[in-house]
C-alpha positions in Angstrom: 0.0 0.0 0.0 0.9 3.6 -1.0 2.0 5.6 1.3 -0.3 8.5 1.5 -3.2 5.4 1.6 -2.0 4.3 4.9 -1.9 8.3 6.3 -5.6 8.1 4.4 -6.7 5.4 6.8 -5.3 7.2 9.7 -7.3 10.4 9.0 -10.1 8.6 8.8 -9.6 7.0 12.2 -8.6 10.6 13.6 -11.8 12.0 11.3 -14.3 9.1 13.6 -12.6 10.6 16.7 -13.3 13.8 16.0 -16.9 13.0 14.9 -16.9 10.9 18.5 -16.2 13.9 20.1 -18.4 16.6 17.9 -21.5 14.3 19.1 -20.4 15.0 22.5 -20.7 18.6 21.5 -23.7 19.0 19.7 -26.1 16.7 21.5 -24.3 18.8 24.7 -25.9 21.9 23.6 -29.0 20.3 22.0 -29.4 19.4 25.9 -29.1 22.6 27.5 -31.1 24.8 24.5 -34.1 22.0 25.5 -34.0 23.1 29.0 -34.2 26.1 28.4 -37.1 25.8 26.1 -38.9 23.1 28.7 -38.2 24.7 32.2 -37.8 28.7 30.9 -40.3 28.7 27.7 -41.9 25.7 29.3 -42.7 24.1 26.4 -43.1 20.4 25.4 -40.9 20.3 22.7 -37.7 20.9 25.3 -38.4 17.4 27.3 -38.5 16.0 23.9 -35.4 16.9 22.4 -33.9 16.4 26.1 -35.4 12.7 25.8 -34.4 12.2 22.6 -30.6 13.2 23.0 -30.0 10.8 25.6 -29.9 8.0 23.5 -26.7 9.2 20.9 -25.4 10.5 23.9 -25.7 6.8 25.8 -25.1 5.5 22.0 -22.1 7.6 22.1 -20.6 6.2 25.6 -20.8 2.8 24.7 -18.5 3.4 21.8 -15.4 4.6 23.5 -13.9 1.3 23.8 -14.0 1.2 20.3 -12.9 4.5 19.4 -9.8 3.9 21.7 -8.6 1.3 19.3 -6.4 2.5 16.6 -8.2 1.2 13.5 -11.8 2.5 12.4 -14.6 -0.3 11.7 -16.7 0.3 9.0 -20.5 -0.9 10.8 -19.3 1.3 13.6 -19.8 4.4 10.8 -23.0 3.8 9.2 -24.5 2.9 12.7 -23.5 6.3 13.6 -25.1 8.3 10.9 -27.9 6.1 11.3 -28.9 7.2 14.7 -27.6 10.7 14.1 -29.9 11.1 11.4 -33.0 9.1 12.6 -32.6 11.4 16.1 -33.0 14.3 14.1 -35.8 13.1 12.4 -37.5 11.4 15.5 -37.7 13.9 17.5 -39.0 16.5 14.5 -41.6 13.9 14.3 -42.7 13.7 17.9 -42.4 17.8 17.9 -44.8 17.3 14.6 -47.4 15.5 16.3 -47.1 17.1 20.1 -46.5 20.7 19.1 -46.9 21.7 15.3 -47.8 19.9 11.9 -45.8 22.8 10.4 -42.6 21.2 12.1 -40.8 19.8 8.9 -41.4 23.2 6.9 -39.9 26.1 10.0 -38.3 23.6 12.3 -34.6 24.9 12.7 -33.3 21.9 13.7 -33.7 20.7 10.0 -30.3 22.7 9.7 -28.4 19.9 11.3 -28.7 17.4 8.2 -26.2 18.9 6.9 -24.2 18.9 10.2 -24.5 14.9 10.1 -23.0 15.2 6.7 -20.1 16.6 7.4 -19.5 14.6 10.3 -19.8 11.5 8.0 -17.6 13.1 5.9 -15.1 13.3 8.2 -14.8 9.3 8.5 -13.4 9.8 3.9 -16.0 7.8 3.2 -17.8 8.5 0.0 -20.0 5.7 -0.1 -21.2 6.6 3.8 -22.0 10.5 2.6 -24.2 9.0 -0.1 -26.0 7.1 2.4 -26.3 9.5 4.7 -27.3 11.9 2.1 -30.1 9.3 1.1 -31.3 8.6 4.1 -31.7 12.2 5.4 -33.7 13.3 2.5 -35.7 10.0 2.3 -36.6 10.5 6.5 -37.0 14.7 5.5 -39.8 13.6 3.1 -41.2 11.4 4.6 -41.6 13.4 7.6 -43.1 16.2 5.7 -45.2 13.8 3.5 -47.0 12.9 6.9 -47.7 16.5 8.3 -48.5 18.0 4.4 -52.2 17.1 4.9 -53.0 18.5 7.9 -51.1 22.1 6.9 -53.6 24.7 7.4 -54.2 25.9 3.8 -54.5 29.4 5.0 -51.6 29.3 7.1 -49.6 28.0 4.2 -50.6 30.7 2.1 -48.6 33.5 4.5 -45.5 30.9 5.2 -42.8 31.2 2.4 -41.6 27.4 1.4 -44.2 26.0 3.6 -45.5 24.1 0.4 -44.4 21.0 -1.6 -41.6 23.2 -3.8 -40.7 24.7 -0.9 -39.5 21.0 0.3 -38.4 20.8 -3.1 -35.7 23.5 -2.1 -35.1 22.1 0.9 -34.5 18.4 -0.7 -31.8 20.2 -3.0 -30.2 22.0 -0.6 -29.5 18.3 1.6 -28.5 17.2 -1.3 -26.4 20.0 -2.2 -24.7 19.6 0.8 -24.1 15.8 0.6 -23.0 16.6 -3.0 -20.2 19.3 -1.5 -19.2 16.6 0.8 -18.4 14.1 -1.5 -15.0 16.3 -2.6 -13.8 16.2 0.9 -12.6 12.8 1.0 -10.7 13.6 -2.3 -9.1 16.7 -1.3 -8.2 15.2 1.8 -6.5 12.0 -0.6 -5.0 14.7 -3.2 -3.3 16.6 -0.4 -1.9 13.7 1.0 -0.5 12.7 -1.9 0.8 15.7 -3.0 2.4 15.2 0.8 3.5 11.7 -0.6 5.6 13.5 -3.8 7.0 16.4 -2.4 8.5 13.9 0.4 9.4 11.5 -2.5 11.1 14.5 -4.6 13.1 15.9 -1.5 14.0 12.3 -0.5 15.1 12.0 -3.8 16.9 15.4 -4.1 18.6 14.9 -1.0 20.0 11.8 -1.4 21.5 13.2 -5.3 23.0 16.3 -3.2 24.8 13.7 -0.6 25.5 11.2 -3.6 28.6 11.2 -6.5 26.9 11.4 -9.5 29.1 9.1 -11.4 29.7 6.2 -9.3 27.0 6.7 -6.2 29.2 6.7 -3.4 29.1 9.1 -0.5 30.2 12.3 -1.6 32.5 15.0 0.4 29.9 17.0 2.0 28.5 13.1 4.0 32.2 13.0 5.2 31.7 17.0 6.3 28.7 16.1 8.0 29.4 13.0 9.9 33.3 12.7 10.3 33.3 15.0 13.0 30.2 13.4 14.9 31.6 9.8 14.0 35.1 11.2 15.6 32.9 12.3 18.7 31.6 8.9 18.9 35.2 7.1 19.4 36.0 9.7 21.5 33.5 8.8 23.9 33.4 5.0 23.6 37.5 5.0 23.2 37.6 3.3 20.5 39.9 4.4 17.5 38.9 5.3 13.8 41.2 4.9 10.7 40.9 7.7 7.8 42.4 6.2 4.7 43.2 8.7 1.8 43.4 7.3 -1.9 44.6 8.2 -5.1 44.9 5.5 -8.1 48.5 5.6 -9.9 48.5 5.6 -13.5 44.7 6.6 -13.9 45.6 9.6 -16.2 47.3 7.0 -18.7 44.0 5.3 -18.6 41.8 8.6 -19.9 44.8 9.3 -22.2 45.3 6.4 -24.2 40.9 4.5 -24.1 39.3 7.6 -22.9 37.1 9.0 -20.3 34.3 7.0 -21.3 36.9 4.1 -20.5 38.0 6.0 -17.0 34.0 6.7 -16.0 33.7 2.8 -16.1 37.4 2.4 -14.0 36.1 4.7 -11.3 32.6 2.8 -10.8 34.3 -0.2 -10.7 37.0 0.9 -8.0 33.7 2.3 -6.4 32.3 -1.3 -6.6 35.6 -2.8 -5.4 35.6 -0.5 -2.6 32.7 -0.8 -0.7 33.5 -5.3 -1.1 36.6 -4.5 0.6 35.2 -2.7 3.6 32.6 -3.9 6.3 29.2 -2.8 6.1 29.3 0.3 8.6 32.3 2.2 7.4 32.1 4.6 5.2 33.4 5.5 1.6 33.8 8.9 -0.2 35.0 9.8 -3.6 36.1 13.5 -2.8 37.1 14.2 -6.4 39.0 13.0 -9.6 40.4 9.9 -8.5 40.8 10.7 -5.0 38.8 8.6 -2.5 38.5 8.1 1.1 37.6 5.4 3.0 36.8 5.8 6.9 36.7 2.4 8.7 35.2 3.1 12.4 35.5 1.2 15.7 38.7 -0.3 14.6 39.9 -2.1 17.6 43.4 -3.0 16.7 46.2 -1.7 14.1 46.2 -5.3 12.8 42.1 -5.2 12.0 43.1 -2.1 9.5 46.2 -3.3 8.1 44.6 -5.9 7.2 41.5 -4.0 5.6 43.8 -1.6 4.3 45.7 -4.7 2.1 42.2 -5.9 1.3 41.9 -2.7 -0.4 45.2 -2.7 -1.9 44.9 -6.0 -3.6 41.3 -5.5 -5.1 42.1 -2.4 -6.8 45.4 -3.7 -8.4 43.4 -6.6 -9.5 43.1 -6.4 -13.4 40.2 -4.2 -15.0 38.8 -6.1 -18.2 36.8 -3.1 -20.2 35.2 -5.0 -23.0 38.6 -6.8 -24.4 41.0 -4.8 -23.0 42.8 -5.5 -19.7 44.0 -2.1 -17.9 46.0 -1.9 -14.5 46.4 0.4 -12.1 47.4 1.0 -8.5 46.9 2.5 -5.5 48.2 5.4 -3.1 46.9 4.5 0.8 47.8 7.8 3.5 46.4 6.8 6.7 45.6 8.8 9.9 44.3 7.2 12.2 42.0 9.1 16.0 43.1 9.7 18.1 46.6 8.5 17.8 47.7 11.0 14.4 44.5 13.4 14.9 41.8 14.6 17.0 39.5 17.0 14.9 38.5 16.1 11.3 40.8 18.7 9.8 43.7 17.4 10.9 43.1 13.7 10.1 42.0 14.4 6.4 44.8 16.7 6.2 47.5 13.8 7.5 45.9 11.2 6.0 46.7 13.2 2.5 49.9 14.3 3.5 50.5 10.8 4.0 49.2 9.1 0.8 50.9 12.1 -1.3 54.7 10.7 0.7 53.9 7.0 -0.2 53.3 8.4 -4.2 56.5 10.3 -4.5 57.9 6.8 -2.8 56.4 4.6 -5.3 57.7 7.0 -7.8 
C-alpha cells in the first residue's frame, strides 16, 4: 500500500474521533437549548429533544472502547449516521405530532442534516456520505409527506416554502450539501498525496546532493557532515577510527590512451571494489578526480586495519577487463588514524593526504 493510503486510513480514524467527540458537542448543547425551552419557555418540545438526546449520547458512551482502538470499523460508521440522522428526524416527528404539523417546513433543527454530513464526511467515506445523504432526505420527506395534509391551507398561504416546492428547495439544498461533501474525501486524498511527492522529490533530491553522481558513493559534503560526529563517537566509547586517503597511480594513462568513457567505467568499478573490501558500517567517499576516502570506524586493533587496508590494496590492483582490453592500475593509501595522528576532522584528512601524497613520490 501507498504511502499516503496508509496516512488516508489514519485520517479517517482521527476523522471518527473527532466525529466521537463533535456528538459529544452538539447533542451537549442540544441538551441545554431544550431546557431552556422546557423549564424557561416551558414548552413540550424541550423534554423531547432532552429525551431524545439521551440516546446518541448513551449510544455515544458505549463506543469509546472502540474509538480507543487504533483502527476504524466500518458498521461502527454507518451505525452512527444512522442514529444521528434518525434522532433528528424522531424527534421533529414527535415535535410534529405534540407541538406543530408545520414542524418539517420552520423547524430549525432541520439545519443539522447537513451537520451529520459533514460529520460523515469526516470518516473519507464516500460511499457513507451518499448514504447518509439518502437517508436524510428519504426520513426529510417522509416526515413532511405525513404532516403535508394536515397544513392549514391558509396558514400555508402567508409561510414562504411552507409548500411541496418549498420541500423541493429544501430536498436540494441536503442534497447539495451531501454533493459538496463528497470532494472532501478527495481533497483530503489529493493533499496527501501531493504530501506523498513532495517527500518522495526531497527524499530524492537529498540523497542526489549527498550522492557522486558518477559512481553513487558518499560524496565529500557526508564525510563534512558525519566525520566530526563519527570522531565524537570514538572519543567517547574509546575506541579508535582509521581515515584512509586514496589516489589511483596511473589513472591519467587510462583517460589518455581509451578515454574517459573508459576512466568513468574504472572509477565505478573501484567504487564497486571499494565498498567489497570494507565492512558494512564504514564509510566510503569519492572527494574528487580519483581521489577517495575510506573511513573504517571502531577499529579495535592496528592489525584489524592493516589488514583492511591490504584488502583494499589488492582489489584495486586486480586487473580491470573493459570489453577486451585489460587495464591496471594502482593504488596510493595515506592513513591517519584518532586519536593516535589526529583529534579533529581537519587534521586527520589533512594527514591522511599528507600521507598518501609521501607514499606516491615513494612509489615514484
Amino acid at each position: 500500500m501507498e504511502v499516503y493510503k496508509i496516512l488516508l486510513d489514519e485520517e479517517s480514524i482521527r476523522g471518527e474521533r473527532v466525529a466521537w467527540v463533535f456528538r459529544w458537542i452538539l447533542y451537549g448543547v442540544i441538551i441545554c437549548l431544550a431546557a431552556v425551552v422546557y423549564f424557561y419557555q416551558r414548552h413540550v418540545a424541550g423534554l423531547f429533544a432532552m429525551l431524545l438526546s439521551v440516546v446518541p449520547i448513551a449510544y455515544n458512551l458505549s463506543l469509546l472502547p472502540l474509538i480507543r482502538q487504533k483502527r476504524s470499523h466500518s458498521w461502527l460508521r454507518y451505525l452512527s449516521v444512522t442514529i444521528d440522522v434518525m434522532g433528528l428526524t424522531l424527534y421533529n416527528t414527535v415535535d410534529t405530532v405534540f407541538t406543530s404539523a408545520f414542524v418539517p417546513a420552520t423547524s430549525a433543527t432541520l439545519i443539522l442534516y447537513p451537520v451529520i454530513l459533514f460529520l460523515a464526511s469526516l470518516r473519507l467515506d464516500r460511499t457513507l456520505i451518499i448514504y447518509g445523504t439518502a437517508l436524510s432526505v428519504v426520513t426529510m420527506n417522509a416526515l413532511f409527506a405525513f404532516a403535508y395534509p394536515r397544513f392549514d391551507p391558509e396558514i400555508v398561504s402567508r409561510i414562504v416554502s411552507a409548500d411541496i416546492p418549498g420541500q423541493v428547495y429544501r430536498t436540494v439544498y441536503v442534497v447539495l450539501c451531501g454533493i459538496l461533501m463528497l470532494f472532501v474525501p478527495g481533497t483530503i486524498a489529493r493533499l496527501l498525496k501531493n504530501q506523498q511527492d513532495i517527500y518522495e522529490d526531497s527524499k530524492i533530491n537529498y540523497e542526489l546532493a549527498r550522492r557522486d553522481n558518477l559512481t553513487g558513493l558518499a560524496n565529500r559534503r557526508v564525510l563534512e557532515q558525519h566525520l566530526s560526529q563519527e570522531i565524537a563517537y570514538a572519543g567517547r566509547d574509546e575506541t579508535k577510527l582509521a581515515l584512509l586517503y586514496l589516489d589511483l597511480d596511473g589513472f591519467k594513462p587510462v583517460n589518455d590512451t581509451w578515454g574517459h568513457d573508459v576512466g568513468d567505467l574504472v572509477l565505478k568499478e573501484t567504487a564497486t571494489r571499494l565498498l567489497a573490501s570494507v565492512r558494512e558500517h564504514d564509510l566510503v567517499v569519492r572527494v574528487g578526480g580519483d581521489e577517495f576516502v575510506v573511513v573504517l570506524f571502531r577499529i579495535d586493533s592496528d592489525l584489524v586495519c592493516r589488514q583492511l587496508v591490504e584488502r583494499i590494496t589488492e582489489n584495486i590492483e586486480l586487473p580491470y577487463y573493459i570489453g577486451e582490453g585489460k587495464i591496471m592500475i594502482g593504488v596510493s593509501v595515506g592513513i591517519a588514524i584518532f586519536p593516535d595522528d589526529a583529534l579533529t576532522s581537519g587534521e586527520l584528512i589533512e594527514k591522511a593526504d599528507r600521507a598518501m601524497l609521501v607514499g606516491k613520490k615513494g612509489k615514484r
